[in-house]
PyMOL Python script that loads the backbone (N, CA, C, O; Angstrom):
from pymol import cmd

cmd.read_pdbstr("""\
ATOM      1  N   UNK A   1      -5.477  19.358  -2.325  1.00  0.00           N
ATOM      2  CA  UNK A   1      -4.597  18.414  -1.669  1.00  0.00           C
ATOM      3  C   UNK A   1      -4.695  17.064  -2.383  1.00  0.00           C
ATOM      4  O   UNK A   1      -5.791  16.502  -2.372  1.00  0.00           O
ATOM      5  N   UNK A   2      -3.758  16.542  -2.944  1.00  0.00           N
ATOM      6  CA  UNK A   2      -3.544  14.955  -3.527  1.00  0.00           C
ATOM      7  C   UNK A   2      -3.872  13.858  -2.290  1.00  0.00           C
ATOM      8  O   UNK A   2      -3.618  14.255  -1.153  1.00  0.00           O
ATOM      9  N   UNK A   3      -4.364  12.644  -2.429  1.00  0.00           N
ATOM     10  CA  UNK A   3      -4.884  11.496  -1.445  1.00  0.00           C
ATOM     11  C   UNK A   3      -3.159  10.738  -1.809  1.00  0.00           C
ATOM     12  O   UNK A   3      -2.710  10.024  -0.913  1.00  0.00           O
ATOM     13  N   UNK A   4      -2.431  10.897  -2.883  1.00  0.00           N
ATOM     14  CA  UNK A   4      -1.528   9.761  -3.194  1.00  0.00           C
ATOM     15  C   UNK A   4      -2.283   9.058  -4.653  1.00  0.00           C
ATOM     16  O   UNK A   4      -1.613   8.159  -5.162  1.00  0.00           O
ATOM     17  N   UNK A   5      -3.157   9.283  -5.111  1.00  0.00           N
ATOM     18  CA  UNK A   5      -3.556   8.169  -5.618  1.00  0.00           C
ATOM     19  C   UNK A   5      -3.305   8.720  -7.430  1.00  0.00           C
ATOM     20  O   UNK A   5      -3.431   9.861  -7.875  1.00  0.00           O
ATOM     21  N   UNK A   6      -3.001   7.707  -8.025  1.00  0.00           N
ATOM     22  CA  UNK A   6      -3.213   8.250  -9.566  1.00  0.00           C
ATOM     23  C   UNK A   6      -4.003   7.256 -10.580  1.00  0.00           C
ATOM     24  O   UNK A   6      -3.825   6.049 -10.413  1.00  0.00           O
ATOM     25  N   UNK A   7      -4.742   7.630 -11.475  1.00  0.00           N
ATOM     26  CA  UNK A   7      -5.580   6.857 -11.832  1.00  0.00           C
ATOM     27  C   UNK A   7      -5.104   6.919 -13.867  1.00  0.00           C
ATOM     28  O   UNK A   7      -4.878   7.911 -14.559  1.00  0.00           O
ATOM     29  N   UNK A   8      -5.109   5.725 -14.180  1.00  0.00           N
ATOM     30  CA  UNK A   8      -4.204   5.627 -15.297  1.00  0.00           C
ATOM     31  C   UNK A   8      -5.070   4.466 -16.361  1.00  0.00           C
ATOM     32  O   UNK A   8      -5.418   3.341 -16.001  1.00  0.00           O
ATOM     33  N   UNK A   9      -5.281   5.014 -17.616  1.00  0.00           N
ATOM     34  CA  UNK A   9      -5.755   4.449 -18.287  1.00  0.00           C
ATOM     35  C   UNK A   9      -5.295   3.707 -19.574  1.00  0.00           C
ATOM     36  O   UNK A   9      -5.067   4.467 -20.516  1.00  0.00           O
ATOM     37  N   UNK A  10      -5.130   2.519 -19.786  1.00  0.00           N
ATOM     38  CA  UNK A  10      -4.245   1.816 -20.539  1.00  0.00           C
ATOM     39  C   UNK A  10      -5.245   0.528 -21.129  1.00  0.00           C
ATOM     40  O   UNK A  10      -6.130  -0.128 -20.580  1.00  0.00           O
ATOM     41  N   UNK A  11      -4.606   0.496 -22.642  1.00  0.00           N
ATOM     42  CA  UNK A  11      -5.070  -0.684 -23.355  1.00  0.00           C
ATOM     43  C   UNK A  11      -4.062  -1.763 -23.726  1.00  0.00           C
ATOM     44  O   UNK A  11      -3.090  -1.521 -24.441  1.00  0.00           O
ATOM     45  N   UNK A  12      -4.378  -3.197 -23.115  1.00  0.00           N
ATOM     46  CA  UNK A  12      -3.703  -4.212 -22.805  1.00  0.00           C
ATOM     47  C   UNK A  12      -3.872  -5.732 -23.775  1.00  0.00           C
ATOM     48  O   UNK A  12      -4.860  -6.369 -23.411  1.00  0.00           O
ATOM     49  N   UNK A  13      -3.122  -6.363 -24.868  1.00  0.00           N
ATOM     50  CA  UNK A  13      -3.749  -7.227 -25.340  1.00  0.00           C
ATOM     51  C   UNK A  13      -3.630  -8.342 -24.150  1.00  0.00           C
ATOM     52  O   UNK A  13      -3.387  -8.264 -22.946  1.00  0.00           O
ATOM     53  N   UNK A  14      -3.836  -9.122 -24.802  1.00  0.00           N
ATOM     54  CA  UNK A  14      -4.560 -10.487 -23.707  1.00  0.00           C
ATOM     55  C   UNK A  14      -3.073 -10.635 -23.512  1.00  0.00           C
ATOM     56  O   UNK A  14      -2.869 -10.837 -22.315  1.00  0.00           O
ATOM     57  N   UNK A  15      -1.904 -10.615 -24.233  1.00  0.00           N
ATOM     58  CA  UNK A  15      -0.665 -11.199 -23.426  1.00  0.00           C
ATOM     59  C   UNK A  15       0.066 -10.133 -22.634  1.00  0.00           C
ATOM     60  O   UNK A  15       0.919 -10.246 -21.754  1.00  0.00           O
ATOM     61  N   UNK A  16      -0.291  -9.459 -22.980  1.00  0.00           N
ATOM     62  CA  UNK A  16       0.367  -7.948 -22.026  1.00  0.00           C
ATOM     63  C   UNK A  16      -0.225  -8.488 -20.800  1.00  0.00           C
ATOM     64  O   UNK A  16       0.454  -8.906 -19.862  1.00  0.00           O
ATOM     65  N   UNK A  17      -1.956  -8.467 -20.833  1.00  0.00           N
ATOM     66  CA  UNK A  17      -2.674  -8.808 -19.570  1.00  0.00           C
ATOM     67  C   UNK A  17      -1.909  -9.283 -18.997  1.00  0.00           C
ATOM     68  O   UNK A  17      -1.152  -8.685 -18.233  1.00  0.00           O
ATOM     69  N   UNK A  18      -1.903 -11.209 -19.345  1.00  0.00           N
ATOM     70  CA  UNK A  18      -1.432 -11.993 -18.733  1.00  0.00           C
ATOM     71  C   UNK A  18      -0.045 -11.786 -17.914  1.00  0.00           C
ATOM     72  O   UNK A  18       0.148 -11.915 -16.705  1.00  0.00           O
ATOM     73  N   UNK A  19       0.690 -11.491 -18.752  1.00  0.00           N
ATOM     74  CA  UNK A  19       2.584 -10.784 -18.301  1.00  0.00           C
ATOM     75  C   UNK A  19       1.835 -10.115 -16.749  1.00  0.00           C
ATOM     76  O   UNK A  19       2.004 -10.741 -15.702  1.00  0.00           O
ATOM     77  N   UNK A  20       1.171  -9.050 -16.761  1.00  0.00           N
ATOM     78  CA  UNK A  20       0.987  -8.201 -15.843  1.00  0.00           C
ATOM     79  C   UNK A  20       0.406  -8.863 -14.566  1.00  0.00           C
ATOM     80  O   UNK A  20       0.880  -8.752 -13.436  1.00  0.00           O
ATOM     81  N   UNK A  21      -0.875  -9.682 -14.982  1.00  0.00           N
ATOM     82  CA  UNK A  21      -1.367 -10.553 -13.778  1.00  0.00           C
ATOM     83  C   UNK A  21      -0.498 -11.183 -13.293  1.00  0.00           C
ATOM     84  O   UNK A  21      -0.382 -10.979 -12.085  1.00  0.00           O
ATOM     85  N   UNK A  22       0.437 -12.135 -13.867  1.00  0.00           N
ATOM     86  CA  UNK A  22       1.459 -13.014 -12.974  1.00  0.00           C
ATOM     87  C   UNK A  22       2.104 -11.760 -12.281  1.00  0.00           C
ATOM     88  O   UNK A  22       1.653 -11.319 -11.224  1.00  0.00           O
ATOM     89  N   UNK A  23       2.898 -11.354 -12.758  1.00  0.00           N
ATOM     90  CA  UNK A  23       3.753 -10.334 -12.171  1.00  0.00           C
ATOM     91  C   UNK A  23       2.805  -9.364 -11.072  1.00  0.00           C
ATOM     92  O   UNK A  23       3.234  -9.180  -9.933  1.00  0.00           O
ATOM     93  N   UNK A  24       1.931  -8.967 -11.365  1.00  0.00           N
ATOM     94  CA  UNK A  24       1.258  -7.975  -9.783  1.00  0.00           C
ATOM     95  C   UNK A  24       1.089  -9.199  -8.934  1.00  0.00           C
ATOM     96  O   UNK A  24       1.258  -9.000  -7.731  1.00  0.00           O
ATOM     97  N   UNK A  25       0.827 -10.277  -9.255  1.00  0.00           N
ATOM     98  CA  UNK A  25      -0.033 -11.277  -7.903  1.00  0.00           C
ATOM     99  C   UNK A  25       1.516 -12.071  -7.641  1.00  0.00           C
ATOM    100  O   UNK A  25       1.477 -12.840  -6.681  1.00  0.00           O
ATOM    101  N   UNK A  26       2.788 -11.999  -8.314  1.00  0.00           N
ATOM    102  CA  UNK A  26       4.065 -12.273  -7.210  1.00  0.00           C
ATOM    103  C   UNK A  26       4.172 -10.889  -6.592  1.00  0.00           C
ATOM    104  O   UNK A  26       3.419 -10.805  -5.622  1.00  0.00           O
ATOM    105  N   UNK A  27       4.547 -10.278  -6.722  1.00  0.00           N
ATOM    106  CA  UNK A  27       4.811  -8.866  -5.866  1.00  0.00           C
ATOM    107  C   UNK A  27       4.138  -8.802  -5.085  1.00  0.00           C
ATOM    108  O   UNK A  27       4.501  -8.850  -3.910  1.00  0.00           O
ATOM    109  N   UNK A  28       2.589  -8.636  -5.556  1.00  0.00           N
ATOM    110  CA  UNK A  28       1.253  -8.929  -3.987  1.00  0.00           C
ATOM    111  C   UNK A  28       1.659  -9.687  -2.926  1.00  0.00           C
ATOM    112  O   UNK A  28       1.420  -9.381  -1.758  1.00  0.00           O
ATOM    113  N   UNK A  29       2.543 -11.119  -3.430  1.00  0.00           N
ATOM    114  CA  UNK A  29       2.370 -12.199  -2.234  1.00  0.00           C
ATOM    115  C   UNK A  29       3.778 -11.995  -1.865  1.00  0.00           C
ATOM    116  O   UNK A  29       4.154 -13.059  -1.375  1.00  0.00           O
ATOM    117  N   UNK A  30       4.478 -11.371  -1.864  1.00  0.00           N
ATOM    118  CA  UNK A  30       6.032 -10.992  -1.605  1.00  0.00           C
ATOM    119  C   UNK A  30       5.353  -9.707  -0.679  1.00  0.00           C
ATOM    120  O   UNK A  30       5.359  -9.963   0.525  1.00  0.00           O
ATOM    121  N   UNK A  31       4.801  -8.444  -1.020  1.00  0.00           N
ATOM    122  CA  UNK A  31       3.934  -7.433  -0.048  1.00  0.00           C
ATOM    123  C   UNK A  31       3.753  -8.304   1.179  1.00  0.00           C
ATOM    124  O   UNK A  31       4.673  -8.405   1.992  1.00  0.00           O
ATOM    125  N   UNK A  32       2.565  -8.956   1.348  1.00  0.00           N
ATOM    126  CA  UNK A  32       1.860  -9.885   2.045  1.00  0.00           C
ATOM    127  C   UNK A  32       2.933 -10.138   2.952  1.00  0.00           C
ATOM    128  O   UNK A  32       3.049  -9.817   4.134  1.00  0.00           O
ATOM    129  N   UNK A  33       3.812 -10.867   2.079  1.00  0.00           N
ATOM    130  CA  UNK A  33       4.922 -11.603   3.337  1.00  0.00           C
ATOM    131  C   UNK A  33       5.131 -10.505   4.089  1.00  0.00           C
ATOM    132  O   UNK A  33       4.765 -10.483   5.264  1.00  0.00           O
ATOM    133  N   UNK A  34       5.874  -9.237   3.380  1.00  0.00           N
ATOM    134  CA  UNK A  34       6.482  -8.216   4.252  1.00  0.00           C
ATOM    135  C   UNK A  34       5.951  -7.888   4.889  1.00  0.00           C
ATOM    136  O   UNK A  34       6.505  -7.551   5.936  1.00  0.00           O
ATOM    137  N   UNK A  35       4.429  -7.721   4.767  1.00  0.00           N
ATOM    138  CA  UNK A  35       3.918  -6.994   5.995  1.00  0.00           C
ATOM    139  C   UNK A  35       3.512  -7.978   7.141  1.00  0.00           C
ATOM    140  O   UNK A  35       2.925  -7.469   8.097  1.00  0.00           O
ATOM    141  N   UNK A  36       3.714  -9.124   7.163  1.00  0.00           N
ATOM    142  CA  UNK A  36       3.936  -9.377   8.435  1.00  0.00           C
ATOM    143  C   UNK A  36       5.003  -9.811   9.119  1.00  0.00           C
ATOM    144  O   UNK A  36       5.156 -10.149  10.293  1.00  0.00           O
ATOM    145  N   UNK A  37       5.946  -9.724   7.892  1.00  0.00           N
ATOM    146  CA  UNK A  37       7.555  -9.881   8.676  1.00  0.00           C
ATOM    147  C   UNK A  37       8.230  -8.224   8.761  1.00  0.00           C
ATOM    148  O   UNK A  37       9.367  -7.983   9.166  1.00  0.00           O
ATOM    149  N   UNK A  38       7.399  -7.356   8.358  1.00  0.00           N
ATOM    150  CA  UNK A  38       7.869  -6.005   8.326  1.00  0.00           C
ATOM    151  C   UNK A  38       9.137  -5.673   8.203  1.00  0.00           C
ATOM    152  O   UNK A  38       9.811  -4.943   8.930  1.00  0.00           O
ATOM    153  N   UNK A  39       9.461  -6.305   7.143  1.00  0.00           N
ATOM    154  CA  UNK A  39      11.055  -6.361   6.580  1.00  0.00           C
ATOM    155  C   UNK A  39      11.256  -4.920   5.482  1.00  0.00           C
ATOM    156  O   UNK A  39      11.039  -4.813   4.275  1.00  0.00           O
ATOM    157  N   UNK A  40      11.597  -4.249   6.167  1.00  0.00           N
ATOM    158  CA  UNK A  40      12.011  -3.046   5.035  1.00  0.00           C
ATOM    159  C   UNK A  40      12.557  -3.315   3.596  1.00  0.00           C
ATOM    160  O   UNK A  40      11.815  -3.089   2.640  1.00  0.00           O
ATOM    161  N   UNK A  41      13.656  -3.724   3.426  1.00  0.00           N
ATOM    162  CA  UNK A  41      14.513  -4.410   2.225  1.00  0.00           C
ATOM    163  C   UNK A  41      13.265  -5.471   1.604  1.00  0.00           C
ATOM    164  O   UNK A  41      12.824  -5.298   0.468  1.00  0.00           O
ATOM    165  N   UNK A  42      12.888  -6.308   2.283  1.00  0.00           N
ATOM    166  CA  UNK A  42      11.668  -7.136   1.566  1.00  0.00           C
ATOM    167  C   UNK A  42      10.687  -6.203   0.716  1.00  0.00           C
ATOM    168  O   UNK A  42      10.690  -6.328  -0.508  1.00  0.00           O
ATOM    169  N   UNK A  43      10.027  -5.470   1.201  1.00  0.00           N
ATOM    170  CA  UNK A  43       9.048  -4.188   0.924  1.00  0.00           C
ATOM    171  C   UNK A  43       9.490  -3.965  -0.567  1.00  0.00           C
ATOM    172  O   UNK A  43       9.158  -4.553  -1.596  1.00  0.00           O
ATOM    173  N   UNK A  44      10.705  -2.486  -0.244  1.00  0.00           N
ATOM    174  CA  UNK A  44      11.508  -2.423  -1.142  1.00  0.00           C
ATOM    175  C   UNK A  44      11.698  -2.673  -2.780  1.00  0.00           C
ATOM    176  O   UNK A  44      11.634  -1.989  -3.801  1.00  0.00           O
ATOM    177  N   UNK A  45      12.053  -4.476  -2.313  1.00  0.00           N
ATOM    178  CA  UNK A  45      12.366  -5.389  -3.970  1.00  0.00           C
ATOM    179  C   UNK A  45      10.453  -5.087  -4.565  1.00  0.00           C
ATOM    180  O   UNK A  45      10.013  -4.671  -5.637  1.00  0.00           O
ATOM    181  N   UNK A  46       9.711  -5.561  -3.206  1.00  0.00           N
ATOM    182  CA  UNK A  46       8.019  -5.815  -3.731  1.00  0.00           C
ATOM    183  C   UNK A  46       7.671  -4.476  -4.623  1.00  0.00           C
ATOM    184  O   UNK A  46       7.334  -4.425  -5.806  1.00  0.00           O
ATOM    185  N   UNK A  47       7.882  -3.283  -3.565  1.00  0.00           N
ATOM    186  CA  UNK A  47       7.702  -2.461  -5.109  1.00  0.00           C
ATOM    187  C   UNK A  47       8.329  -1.977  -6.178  1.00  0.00           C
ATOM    188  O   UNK A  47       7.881  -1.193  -7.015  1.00  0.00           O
ATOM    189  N   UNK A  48       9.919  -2.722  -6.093  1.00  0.00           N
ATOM    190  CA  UNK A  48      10.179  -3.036  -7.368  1.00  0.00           C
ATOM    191  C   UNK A  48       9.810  -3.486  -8.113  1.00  0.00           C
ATOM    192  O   UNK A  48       9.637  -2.838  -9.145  1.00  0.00           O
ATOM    193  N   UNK A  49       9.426  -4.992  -8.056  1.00  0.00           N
ATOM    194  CA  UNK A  49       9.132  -6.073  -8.759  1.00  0.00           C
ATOM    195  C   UNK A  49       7.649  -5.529  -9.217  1.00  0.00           C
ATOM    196  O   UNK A  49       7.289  -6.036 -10.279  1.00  0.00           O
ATOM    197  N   UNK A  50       6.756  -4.645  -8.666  1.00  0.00           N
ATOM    198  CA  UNK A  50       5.471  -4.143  -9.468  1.00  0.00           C
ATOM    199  C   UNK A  50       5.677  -3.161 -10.224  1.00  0.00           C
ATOM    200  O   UNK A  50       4.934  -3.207 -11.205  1.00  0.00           O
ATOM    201  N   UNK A  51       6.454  -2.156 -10.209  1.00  0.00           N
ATOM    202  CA  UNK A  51       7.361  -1.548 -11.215  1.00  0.00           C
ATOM    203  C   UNK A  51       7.548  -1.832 -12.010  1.00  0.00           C
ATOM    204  O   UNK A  51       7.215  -1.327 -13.082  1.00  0.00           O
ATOM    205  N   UNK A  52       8.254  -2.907 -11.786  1.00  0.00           N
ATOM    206  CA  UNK A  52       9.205  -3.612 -13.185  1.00  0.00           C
ATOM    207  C   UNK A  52       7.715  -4.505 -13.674  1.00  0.00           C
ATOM    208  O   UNK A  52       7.602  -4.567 -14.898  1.00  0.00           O
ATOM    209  N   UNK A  53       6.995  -4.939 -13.167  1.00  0.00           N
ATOM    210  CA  UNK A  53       5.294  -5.793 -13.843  1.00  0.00           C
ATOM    211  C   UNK A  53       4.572  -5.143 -14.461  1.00  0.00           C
ATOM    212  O   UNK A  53       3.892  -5.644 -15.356  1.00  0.00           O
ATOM    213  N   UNK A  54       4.520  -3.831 -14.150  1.00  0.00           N
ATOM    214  CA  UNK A  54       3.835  -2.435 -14.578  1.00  0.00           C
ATOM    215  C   UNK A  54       4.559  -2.433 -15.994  1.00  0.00           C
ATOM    216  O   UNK A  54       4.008  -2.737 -17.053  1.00  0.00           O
ATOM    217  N   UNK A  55       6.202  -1.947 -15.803  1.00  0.00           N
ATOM    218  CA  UNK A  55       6.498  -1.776 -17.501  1.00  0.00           C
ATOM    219  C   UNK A  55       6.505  -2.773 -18.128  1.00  0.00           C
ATOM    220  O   UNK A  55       6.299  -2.576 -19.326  1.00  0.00           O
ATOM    221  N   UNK A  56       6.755  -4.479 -17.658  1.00  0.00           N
ATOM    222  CA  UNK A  56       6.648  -5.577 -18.327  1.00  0.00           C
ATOM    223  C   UNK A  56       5.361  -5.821 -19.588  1.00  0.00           C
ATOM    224  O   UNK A  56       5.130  -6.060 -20.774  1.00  0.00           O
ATOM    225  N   UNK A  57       4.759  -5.527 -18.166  1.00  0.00           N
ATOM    226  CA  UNK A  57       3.043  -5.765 -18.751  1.00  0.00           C
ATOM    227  C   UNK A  57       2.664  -4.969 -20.379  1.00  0.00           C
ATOM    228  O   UNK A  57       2.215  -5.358 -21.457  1.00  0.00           O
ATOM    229  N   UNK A  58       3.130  -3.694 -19.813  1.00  0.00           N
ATOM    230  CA  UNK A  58       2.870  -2.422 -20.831  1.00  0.00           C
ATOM    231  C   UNK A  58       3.862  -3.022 -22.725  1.00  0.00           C
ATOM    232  O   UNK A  58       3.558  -2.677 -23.867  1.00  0.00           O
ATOM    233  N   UNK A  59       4.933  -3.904 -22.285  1.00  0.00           N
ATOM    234  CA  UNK A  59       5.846  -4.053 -23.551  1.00  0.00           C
ATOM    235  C   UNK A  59       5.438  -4.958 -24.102  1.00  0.00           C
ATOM    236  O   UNK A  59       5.091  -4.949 -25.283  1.00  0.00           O
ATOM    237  N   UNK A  60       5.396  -6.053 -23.242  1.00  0.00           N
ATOM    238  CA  UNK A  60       5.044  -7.511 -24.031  1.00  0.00           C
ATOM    239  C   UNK A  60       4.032  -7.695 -25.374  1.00  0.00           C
ATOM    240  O   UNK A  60       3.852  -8.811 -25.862  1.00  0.00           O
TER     241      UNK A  60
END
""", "prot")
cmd.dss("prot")
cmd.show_as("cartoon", "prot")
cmd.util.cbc("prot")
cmd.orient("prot")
């Protein structure tokens, strides 16, 4: 049985890093909001926007 979880191993130069840190810690604080305004559509964009930080991160 899977928990959900996947575990992924990747090598990042320092500006990839950086790209990725900004980008997960807006999405985090956009999460945050949603979950206590429990806005579906809010949610949503948030795990877009870590999506889109995820492949950002990976190109830069």
């Amino acid at each position: 049985m899977s928990d959900g979880k996947r575990t992924m191993k990747v090598s990042l130069t320092e500006a990839q890093y950086d790209v990725l840190q900004a980008a997960l810690a807006s999405a985090f604080s956009e999460w945050h909001y949603t979950e206590r305004a429990r806005d579906r559509q809010t949610l949503l964009r948030a795990n877009t926007q870590l999506h889109l930080a995820w492949e950002q991160g990976i190109r830069a």
